[in-house]
C-alpha positions as CSV (number, residue, x, y, z in Angstrom):
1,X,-49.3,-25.1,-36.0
2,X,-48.4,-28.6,-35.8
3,X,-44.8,-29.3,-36.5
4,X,-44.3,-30.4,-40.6
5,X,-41.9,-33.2,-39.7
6,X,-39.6,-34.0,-42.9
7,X,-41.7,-37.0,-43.9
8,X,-44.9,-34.7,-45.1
9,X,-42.9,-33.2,-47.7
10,X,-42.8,-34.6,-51.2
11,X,-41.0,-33.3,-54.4
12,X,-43.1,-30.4,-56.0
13,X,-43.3,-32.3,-58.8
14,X,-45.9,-34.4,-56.9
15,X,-47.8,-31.1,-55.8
16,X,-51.4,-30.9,-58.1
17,X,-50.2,-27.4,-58.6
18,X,-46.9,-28.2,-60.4
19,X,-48.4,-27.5,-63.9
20,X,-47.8,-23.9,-62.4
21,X,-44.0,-24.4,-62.0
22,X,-42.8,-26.7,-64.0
23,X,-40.9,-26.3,-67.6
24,X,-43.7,-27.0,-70.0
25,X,-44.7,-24.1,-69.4
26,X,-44.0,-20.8,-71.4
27,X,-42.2,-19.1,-68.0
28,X,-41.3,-22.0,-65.7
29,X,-39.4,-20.9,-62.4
30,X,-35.7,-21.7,-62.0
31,X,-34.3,-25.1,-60.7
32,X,-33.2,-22.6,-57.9
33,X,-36.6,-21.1,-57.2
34,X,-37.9,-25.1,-57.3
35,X,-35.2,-25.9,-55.4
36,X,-36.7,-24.0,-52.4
37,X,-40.4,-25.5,-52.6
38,X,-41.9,-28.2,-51.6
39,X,-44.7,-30.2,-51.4
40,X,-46.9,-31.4,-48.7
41,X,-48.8,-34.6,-48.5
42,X,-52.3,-34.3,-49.5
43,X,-52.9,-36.2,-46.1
44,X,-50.8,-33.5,-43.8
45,X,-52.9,-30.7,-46.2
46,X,-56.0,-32.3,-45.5
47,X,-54.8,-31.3,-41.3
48,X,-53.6,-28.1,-42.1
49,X,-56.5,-26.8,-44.1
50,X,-59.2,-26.1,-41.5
51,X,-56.1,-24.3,-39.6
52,X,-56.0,-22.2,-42.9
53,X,-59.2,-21.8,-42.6
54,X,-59.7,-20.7,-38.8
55,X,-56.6,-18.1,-39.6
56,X,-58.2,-16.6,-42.5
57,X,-62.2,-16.8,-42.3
58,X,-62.9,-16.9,-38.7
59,X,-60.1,-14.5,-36.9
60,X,-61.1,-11.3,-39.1
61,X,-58.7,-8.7,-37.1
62,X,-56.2,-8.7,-40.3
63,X,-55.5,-5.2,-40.5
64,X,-54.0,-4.5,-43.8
65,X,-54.8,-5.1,-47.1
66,X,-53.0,-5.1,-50.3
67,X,-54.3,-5.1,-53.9
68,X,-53.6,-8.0,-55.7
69,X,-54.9,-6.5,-59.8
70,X,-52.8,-4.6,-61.5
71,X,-49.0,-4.1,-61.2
72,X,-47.4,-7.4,-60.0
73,X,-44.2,-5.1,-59.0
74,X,-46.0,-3.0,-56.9
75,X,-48.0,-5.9,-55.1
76,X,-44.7,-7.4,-54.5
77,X,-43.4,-4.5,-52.9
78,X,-46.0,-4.5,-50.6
79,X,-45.5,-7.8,-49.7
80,X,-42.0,-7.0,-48.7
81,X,-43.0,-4.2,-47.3
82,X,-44.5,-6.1,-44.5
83,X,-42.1,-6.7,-42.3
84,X,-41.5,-10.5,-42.5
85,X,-38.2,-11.8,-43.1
86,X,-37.1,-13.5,-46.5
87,X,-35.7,-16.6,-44.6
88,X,-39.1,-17.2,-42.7
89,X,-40.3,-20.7,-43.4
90,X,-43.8,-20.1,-45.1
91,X,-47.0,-22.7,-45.6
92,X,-49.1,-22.4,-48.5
93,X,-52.7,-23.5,-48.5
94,X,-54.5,-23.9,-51.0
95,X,-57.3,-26.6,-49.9
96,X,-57.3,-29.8,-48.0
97,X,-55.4,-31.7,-50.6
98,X,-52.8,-29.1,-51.8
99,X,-50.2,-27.3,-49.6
100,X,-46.2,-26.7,-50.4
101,X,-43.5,-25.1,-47.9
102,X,-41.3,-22.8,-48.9
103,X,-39.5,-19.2,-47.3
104,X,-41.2,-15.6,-47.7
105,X,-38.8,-14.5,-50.3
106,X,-39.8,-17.0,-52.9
107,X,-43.5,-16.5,-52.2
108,X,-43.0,-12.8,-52.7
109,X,-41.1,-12.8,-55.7
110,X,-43.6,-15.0,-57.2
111,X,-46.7,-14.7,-55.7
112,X,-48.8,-14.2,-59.2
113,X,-47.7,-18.5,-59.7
114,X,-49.0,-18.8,-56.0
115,X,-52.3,-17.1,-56.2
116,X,-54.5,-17.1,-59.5
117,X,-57.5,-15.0,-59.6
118,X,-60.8,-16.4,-59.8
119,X,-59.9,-19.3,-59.0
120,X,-57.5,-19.2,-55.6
121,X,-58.2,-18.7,-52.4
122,X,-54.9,-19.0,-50.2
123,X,-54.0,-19.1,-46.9
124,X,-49.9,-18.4,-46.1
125,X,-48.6,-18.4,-42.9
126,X,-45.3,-19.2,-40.7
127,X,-44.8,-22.2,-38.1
128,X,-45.0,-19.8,-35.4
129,X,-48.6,-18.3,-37.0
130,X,-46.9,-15.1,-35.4
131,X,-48.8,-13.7,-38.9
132,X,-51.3,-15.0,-41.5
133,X,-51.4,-13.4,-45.4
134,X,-54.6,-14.4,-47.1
135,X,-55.2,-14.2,-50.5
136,X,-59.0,-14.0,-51.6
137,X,-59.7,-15.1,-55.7
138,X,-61.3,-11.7,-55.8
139,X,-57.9,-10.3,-56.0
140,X,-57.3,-9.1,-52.4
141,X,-54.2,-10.1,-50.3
142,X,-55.4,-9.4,-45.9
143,X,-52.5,-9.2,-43.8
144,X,-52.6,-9.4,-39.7
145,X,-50.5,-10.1,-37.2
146,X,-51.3,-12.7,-34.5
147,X,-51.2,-13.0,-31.1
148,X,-50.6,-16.8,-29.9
149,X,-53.4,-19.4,-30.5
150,X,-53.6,-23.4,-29.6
């Protein structure tokens, strides 16, 4: 993946997606949890999108899948049952004008404000793409890990 250079990130207040986050509503995350996300330019989204979308739709050797109706425990512990470490810096992609960085642990702990059903389809991923998680709005998280690609 290209390198995210500190210029493409914004406040997640200027995310689209902030509605999901922010204090109006009835369970907002913590400052803390906040703290650890944020934004990417729409125009640096707008590059990383058709990577999203080569990792997810067109490389279809993702071997596990998880799940993602029902218990939102159990789908988190599944997620950190994968084997990716908490501190890994993670993109989030949700089309080609909304991504946000954060680390694994905060998209695991929250994944239900990452990924909406019906509506979401997401593509998450680390700077290395030594992995890809993608999250299908039919409620189905596919998990592979990936051997180096330019």
């Amino acid at each position: 993946m290209p390198r995210i250079a500190p210029s493409d990130l914004l406040s997640l207040r200027e995310s689209p997606l902030w509605w999901r986050w922010s204090e109006e509503r009835a369970s907002p995350l913590s400052p803390e949890v906040i703290g650890r996300m944020r934004a990417i330019r729409p125009e640096r989204a707008a590059e990383l999108q058709p990577r999203a979308a080569f990792l997810c739709h067109e490389r279809r050797a993702l071997d596990v899948e998880i799940a993602a109706e029902g218990n939102a425990e159990r789908v988190r512990e599944q997620l950190a049952a994968l084997g990716v470490r908490n501190t890994e810096q993670v993109v989030i992609c949700w089309n080609a004008q909304t991504a946000v960085l954060t680390d694994w642990a905060t998209f695991c702990a929250h994944w239900d404000e990452f990924c909406y059903p019906s509506s979401d389809d997401v593509t998450v991923w680390p700077r290395d793409e030594g992995w890809v998680l993608c999250y299908d709005h039919w409620e189905m998280f596919r998990f592979g890990r990936l051997s180096p690609v330019t």
